[in-house]
C-alpha positions as CSV (number, residue, x, y, z in Angstrom):
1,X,0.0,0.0,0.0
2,X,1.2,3.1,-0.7
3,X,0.3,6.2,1.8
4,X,1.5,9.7,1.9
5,X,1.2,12.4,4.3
6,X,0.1,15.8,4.8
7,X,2.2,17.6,7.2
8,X,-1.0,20.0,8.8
9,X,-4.3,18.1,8.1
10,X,-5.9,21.7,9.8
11,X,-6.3,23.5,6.5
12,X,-8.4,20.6,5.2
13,X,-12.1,21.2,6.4
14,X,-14.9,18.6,6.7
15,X,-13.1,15.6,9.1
16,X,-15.3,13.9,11.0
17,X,-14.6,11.3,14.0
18,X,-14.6,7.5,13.1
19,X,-17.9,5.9,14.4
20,X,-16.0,3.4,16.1
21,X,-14.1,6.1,18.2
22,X,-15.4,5.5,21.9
23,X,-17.8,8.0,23.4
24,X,-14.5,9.5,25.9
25,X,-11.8,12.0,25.0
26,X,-9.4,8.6,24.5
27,X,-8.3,7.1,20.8
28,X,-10.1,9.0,17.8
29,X,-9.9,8.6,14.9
30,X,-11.0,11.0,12.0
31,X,-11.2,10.8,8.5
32,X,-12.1,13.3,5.1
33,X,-14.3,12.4,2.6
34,X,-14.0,13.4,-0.8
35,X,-10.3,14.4,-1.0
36,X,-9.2,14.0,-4.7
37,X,-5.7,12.0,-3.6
38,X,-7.4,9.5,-1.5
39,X,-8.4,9.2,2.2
40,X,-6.8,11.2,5.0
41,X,-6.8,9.9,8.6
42,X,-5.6,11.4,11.2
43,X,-5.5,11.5,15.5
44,X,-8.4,14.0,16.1
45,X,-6.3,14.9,20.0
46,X,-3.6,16.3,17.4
47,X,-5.3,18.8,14.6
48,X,-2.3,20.8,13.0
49,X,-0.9,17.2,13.1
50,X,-0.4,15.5,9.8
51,X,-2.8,12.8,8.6
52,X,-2.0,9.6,6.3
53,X,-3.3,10.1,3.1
54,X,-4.7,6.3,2.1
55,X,-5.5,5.4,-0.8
56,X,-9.2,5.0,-1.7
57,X,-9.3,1.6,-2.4
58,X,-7.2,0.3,0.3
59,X,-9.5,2.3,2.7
60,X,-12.2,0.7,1.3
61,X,-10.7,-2.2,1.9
62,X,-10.1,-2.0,5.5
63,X,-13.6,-0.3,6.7
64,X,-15.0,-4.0,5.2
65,X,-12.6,-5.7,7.3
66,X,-13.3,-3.4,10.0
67,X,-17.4,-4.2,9.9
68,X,-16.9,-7.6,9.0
69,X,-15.7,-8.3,12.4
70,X,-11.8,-8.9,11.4
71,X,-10.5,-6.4,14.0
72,X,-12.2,-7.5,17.1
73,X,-12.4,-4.8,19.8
């Protein structure tokens, strides 16, 4: 898989928190939709942090796995 990254995910508006994030201010996740290069992910605790740009298809991909019960919490 091939990922790149994006130094300040900040100036990139729309993220939105993973629906499997938990409820407390712990591990979350956030993701873009509709970004032209692919996916980015990032740490929501950490916005002028860069995110992982992944590509579409490998997000796809892993949200399946993810719902499908492959990652067990």
């Amino acid at each position: 898989m091939t990922e790149s990254l994006i130094t300040d995910g900040a100036p990139l508006g729309g993220w939105r928190k993973s629906s499997y994030s938990g409820p407390e201010a712990g591990s979350c996740l956030e993701v873009l939709d509709g970004h032209s290069a692919g996916v980015p992910v990032r740490d929501s605790k950490n916005p002028h942090g860069p995110a992982v740009l992944v590509p579409a298809s490998a997000w796809s991909t892993f949200v399946t796995a993810v719902r499908s019960g492959v990652f067990p919490s």
